[in-house]
N, C-alpha and C positions, 0 to 999 in steps of 0.2 A: 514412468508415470507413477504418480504416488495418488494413490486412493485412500481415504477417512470413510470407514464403512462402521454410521453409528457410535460412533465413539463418544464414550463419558470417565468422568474423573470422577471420582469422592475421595474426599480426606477428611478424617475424625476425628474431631476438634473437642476441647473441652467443650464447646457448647453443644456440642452434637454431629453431625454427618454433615458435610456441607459439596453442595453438587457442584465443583468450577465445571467441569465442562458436560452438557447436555445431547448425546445424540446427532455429535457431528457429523455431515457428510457432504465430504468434496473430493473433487478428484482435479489435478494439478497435471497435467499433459507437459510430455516432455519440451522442453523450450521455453517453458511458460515463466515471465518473472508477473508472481504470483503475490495479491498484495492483500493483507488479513488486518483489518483496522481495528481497534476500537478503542473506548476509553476506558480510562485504570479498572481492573477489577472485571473486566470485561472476560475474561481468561485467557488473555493471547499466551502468556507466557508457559503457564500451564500447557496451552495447544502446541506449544514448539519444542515442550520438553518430552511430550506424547509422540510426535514426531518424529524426536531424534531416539524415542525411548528410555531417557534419563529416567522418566516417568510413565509406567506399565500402567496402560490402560485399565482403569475399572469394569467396563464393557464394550466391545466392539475390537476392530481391527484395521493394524497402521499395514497400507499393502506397495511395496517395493517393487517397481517391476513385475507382479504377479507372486510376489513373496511377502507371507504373511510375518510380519515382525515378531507379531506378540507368541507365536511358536517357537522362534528360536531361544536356543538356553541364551544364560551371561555370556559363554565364552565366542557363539556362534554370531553375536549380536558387536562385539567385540570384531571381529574376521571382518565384520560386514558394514562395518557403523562408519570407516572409510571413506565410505561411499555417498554419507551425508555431512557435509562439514557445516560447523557454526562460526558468525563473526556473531560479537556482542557489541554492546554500547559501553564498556568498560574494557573494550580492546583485551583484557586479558592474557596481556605480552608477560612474560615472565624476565621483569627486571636487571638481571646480576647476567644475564646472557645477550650476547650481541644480535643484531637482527637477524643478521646469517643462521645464526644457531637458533635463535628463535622458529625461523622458518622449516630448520633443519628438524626439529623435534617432533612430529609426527613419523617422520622418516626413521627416525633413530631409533622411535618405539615399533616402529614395522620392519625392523632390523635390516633398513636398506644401507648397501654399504655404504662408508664415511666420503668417497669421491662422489659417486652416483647422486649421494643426497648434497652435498656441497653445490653440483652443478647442478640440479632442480633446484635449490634454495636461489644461486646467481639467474639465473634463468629467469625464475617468479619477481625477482628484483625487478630486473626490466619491463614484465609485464606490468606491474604498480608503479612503476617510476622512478623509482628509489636506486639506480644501479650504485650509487655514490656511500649509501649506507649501510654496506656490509657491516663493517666494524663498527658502526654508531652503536649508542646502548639506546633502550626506550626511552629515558631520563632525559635524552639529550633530541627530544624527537619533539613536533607538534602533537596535538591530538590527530589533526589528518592524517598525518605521518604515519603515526603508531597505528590508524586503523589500516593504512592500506599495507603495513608490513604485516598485522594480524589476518587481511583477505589473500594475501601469499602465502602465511602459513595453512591457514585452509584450504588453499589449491594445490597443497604439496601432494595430496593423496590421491592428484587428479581425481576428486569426487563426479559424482553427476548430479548431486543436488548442492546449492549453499543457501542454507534456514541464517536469516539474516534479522535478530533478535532485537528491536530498536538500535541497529546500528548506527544511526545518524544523530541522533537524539542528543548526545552531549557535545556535537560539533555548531558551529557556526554555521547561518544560511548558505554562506561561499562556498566554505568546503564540503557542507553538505552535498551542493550540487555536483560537484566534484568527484563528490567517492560515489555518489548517484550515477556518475556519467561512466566511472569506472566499471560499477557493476554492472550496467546496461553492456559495456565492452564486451565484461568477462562473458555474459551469458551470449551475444552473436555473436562471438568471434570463438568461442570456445563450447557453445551450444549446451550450458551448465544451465539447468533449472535452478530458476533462483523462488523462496521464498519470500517474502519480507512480513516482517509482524513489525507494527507502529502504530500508533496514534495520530500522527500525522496525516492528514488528509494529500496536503503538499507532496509527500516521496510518494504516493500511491500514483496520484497524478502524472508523474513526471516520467515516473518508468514501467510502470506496471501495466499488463493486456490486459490483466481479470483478478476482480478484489471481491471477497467477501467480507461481511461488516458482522462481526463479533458485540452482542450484548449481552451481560446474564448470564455469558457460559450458552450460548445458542448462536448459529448462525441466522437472522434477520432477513440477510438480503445475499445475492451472491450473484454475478455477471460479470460481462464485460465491463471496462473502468467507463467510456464514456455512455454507458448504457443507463447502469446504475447513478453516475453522477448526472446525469442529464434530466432524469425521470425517475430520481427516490421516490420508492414507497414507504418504505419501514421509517416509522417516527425516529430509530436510530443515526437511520443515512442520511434525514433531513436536518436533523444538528450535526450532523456533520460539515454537510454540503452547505446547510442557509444557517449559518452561524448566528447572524444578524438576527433571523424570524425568528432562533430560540430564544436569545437573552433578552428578548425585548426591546432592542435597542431602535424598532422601525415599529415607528406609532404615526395608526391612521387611524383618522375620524372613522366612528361606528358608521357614519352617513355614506362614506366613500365607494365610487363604483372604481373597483380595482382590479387591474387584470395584469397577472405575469405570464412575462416573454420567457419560456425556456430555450437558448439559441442551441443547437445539435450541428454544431462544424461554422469552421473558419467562413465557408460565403456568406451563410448567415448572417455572423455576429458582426459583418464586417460592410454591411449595409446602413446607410442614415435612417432607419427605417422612422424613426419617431420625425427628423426634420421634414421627410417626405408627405410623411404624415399629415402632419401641420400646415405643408404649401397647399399637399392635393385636396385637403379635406376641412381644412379650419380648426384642428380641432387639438389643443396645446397640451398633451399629455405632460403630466409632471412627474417624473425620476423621482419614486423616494429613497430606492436602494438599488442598487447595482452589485454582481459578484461576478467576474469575467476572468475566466484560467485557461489554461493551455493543456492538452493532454495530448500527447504523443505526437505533437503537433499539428493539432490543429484548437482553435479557440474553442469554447465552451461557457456555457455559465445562463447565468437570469437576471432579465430587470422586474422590478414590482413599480407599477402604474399606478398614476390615478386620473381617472378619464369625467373631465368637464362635463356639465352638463346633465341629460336623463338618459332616459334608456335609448334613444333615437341615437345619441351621440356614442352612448356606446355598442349598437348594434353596428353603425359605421364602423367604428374602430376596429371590430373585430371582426367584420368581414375583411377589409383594409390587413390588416394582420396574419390575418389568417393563411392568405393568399401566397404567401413566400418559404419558399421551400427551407425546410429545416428548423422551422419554429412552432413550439409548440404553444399556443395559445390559452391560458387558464383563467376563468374571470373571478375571481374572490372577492367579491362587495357584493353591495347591498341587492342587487339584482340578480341574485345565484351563482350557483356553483357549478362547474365544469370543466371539459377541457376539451380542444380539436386544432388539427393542426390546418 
């Protein structure tokens, strides 16, 4: 388990002291692929360099299985650091060496012998896929490629945690989903705490049990992933989650009685609830934006309404609505504000 007990950064800048990160705290249970979002300047990076201890906390404490980081010396930290490996978004293969020996290199420096570390480096092959690329160099690799030989050389140390630093971010959606599917692998089948820090809302979604959402150098919001995406609070999570509702791109009359669906699981979102609607009730709801995702399989997401008529028409609707399980009911027009399921 890795604990965030309080934890802040300051770095001092020509223009002064400046606070990236604010009195962190989370705790990350073993098994957990853990997903830490936000946008640039946010401090994610900061947060995962604190984590891995590149970067010695300002205030507070990184806690390892009940072991305080920031007490250990350089060289104890070193002994132990094994234990937490990083993939990057610049893969960070080291060129002029074959993937084997790429793999082989944390081994080499933990002076495991040169057979032992050979056959963990072929080993890790097969777990990524790549048995065929021992002797390939990086140069001659994909970008997928090269990342999933870089999630082998991380695995060489059999760590228990892997901090996974916008690792998708410079791939393609395909392969994204791919070394997404691979990490989801490595952590059930090999019971590794996985990290992930991104921007993407997408990888959070796709693999991740429990995200906190980074703004400012502060944690905003923090839960289960469809918990937190289902029912944002923090004005962070909701530009994240309703894209659409921040940039303006979903314009309704000041007049409009408006009520969004938040749907909460596949039975749900997977009902004609609006055609139903309209036979049982007369009453022709009009779609002005829809966002529908999938999270660990099963659907999620919200429509925004605009309900005909006065208030009669939309007291119907929203009892009508109301009545089905896993939806949450929120009226945003001209006749107030609220919510009930």
């Amino acid at each position: 388990m890795i604990e965030l007990r309080n934890l802040s950064k300051s770095f001092v800048t020509a223009d002064g002291p400046v606070d990236a990160l604010k009195h962190i705290n989370l705790t990350v249970r073993d098994g957990d692929i853990y997903g830490i979002i936000g946008m640039s300047g946010a401090g994610k990076s900061t947060l995962v360099r604190c984590i891995n201890m590149l970067e010695r906390p300002s205030e507070g404490a990184v806690i390892l299985d009940g072991l305080n980081l920031n007490e250990l010396s350089d060289k104890e930290l070193r002994n132990i650091r094994h234990q937490v490996s990083m993939i990057f978004q610049s893969f960070n293969l080291l060129m002029q060496r074959t993937c084997l020996k790429n793999i082989m290199l944390p081994l080499n420096l933990l002076g495991v012998p040169k057979k032992e570390a050979e056959e963990r480096a072929r080993e890790l092959l097969n777990v990524v896929g790549l048995p065929d690329k021992a002797n390939a160099f990086p140069a001659q690799l994909s970008g997928g490629q090269q990342q999933r030989i870089a999630i082998a050389r991380a695995l060489a140390t059999n760590p228990k945690v892997l901090l996974c630093d916008e690792a998708t971010s410079a791939l393609d959606p395909k392969t994204t989903h791919t070394i997404l599917d691979l990490i989801r692998d490595i952590n059930h089948q090999m019971g590794i705490t996985v990290i992930v820090i991104t921007h993407q809302m997408s990888v959070v979604q796709d693999i991740c049990n429990r995200v906190a959402i980074l703004e400012n150098g502060s944690v905003v919001e923090e839960g289960d992933v469809a918990e937190v995406f289902t029912n944002p609070k923090a004005t962070a999570t909701q530009t994240l989650v309703y894209p659409e509702m921040a940039d303006g791109t979903v314009s309704l009359s000041t007049s409009a009685q408006r009520i969004r669906l938040t749907f909460d699981g596949a039975e749900a979102a997977g009902e004609p609830l609006l055609a139903r609607m309209a036979m049982d009730l007369r009453i022709p709801a009009s779609v002005h934006t829809a966002s529908m995702r999938s999270i660990n399989g099963k659907a999620y997401g919200y429509m925004l309404l605009e309900i005909p008529g006065g208030p009669d028409e939309l007291a119907k609707a929203l009892n009508y609505l109301k009545g089905h399980k896993n939806v949450l009911v929120q009226v945003t027009g001209q006749y107030g504000e609220g919510g009930t399921r």
